[in-house]
C-alpha positions, 0 to 999 in steps of 0.5 A: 429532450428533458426526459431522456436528460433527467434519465441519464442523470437518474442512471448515473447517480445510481451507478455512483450509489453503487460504487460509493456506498463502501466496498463489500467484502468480496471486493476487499478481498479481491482487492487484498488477495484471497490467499491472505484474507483469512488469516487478517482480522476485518480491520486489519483486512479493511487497513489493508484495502485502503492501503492498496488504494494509496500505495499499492505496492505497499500494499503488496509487499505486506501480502508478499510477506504474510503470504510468505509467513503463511506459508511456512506456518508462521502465522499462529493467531490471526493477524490484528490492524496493529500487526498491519501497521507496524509490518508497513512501517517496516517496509516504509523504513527498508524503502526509504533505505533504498532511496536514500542518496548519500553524497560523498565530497572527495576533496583533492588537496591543493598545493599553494603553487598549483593554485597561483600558477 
């Protein structure tokens, strides 16, 4: 019983070397979408994969957008982690846009006889 214990504790920690020593660049890419990889410098590629593990649709938009740029040849230069940060700044700013809620108080004006009657 030990044996088969110690086995199955040797295969997990295996498969978690596997999975924690850092992603490969195949799988940033994956991650960030190959039709943008090429334009991004490795840190903004690297930027833009830890994004999308903690905000996936920023993530998202931001490829939407450079693919969107891409696309009518905009993009001249390769796109710097600078780059990154300041387009996700943008989307943070037009989502809290979206999100913020505005409370309107319409005040009724009261006559001093209604209001003791």
């Amino acid at each position: 019983m030990d044996a088969e214990l110690q086995a199955l504790r040797e295969a997990r920690l295996a498969e978690l070397k596997r999975g924690t020593n850092g992603s490969s660049d195949s799988e940033k890419q994956e991650r960030v979408g190959s039709s943008i990889s090429h334009f991004l410098e490795p840190q903004a590629l690297e930027r833009l994969s830890r994004v999308s593990l903690v905000r996936p649709d920023r993530a998202q938009a931001v490829e939407k957008y450079l693919a969107q740029l891409a696309s009518t040849g905009q993009l001249r230069a390769k796109v710097t982690e600078k780059d990154i940060v300041q387009i996700l700044d943008g989307i943070a700013k037009e989502q809290n846009k979206k999100n913020d809620t505005k409370i309107i108080f319409n005040r009724r004006e009261v006559e001093e006889d209604d209001f003791f009657d």
